[in-house]
C-alpha positions as CSV (number, residue, x, y, z in Angstrom):
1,X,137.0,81.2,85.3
2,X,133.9,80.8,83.0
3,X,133.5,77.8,80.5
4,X,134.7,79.7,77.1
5,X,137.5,80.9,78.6
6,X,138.1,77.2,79.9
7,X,137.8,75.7,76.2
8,X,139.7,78.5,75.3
9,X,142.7,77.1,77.1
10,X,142.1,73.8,76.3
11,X,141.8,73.9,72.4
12,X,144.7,76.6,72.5
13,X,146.8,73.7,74.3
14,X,145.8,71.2,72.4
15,X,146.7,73.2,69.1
16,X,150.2,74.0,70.0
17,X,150.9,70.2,71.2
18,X,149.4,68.8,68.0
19,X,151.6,71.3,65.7
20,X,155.1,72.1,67.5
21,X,156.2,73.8,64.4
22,X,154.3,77.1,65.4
23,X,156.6,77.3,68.6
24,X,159.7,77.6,66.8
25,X,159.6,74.8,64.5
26,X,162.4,72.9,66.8
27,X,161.6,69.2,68.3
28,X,163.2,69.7,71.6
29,X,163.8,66.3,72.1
30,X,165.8,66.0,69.2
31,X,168.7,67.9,71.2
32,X,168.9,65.9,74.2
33,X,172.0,66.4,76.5
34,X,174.6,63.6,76.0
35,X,177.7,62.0,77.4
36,X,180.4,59.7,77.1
37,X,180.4,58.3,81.0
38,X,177.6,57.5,83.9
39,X,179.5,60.0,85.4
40,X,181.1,62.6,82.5
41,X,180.3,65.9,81.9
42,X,177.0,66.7,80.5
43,X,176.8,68.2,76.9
44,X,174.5,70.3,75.4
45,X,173.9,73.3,73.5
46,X,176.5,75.1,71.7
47,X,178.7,72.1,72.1
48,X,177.6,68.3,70.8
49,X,179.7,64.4,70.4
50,X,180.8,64.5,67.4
51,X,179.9,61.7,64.5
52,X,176.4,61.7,66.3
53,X,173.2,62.1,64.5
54,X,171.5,65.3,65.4
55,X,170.4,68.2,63.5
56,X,173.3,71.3,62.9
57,X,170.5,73.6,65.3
58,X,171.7,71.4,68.4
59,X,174.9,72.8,68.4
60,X,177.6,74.7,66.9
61,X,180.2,73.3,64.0
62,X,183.5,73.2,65.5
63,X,182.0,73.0,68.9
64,X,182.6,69.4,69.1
65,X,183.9,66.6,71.8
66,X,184.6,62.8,71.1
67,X,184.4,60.4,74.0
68,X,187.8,58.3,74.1
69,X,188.0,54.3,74.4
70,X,187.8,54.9,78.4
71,X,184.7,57.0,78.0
72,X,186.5,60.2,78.5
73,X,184.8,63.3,77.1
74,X,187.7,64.2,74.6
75,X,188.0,68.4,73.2
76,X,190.7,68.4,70.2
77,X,192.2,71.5,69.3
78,X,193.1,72.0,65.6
79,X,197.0,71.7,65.0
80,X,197.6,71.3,68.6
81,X,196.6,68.7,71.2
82,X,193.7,66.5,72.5
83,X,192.1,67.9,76.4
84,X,190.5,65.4,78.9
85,X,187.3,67.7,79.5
86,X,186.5,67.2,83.5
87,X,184.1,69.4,83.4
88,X,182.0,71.8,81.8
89,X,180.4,75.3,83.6
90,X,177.5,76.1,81.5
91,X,176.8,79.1,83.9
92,X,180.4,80.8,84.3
93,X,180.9,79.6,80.4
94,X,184.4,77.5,81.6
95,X,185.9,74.2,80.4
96,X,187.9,72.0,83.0
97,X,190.1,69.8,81.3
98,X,193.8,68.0,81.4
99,X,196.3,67.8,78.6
100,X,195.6,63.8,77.2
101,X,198.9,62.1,77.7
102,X,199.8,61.2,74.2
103,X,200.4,56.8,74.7
């Protein structure tokens, strides 16, 4: 590799770290995973925690979980009922969850 081609890659680097709006114009650290436990279910993009302060690009509206008082990861369904989310398969696209018992 000869020297140009060296600064090359090194101003081209630096260029795109000083100015992350040319990739996209989305702060990926903005739309950091989150939970509600140690131990919960991870979530990420398309879902997010509702009533927490990231931009609407981190996830879909209406794709929304609370956590409960016990740190449950909470999915409400509209006119219906409130699922204890166990887990979530990114890969297969699945949500595991139990019906909330209603105390």
């Amino acid at each position: 590799m000869g020297i140009p081609l060296l600064f090359f890659f090194f101003f081209f680097f630096l260029f795109m770290r000083l100015f992350p709006e040319i990739d996209g114009g989305i702060q990926y650290d903005e739309c950091k995973a989150s939970r509600c436990s140690h131990h919960g279910s991870v979530i990420r993009f398309p879902f997010r925690l509702k009533d927490q302060p990231v931009p609407d690009h981190c996830g879909y509206l209406g794709f929304e979980f609370t956590c409960s008082e016990e740190n449950r990861t909470i999915l409400e369904l509209p006119n219906s009922a409130k699922l204890w989310v166990r887990e979530i398969n990114y890969t297969s696209q699945e949500i595991f969850s139990m019906l909330q018992s209603q105390t």
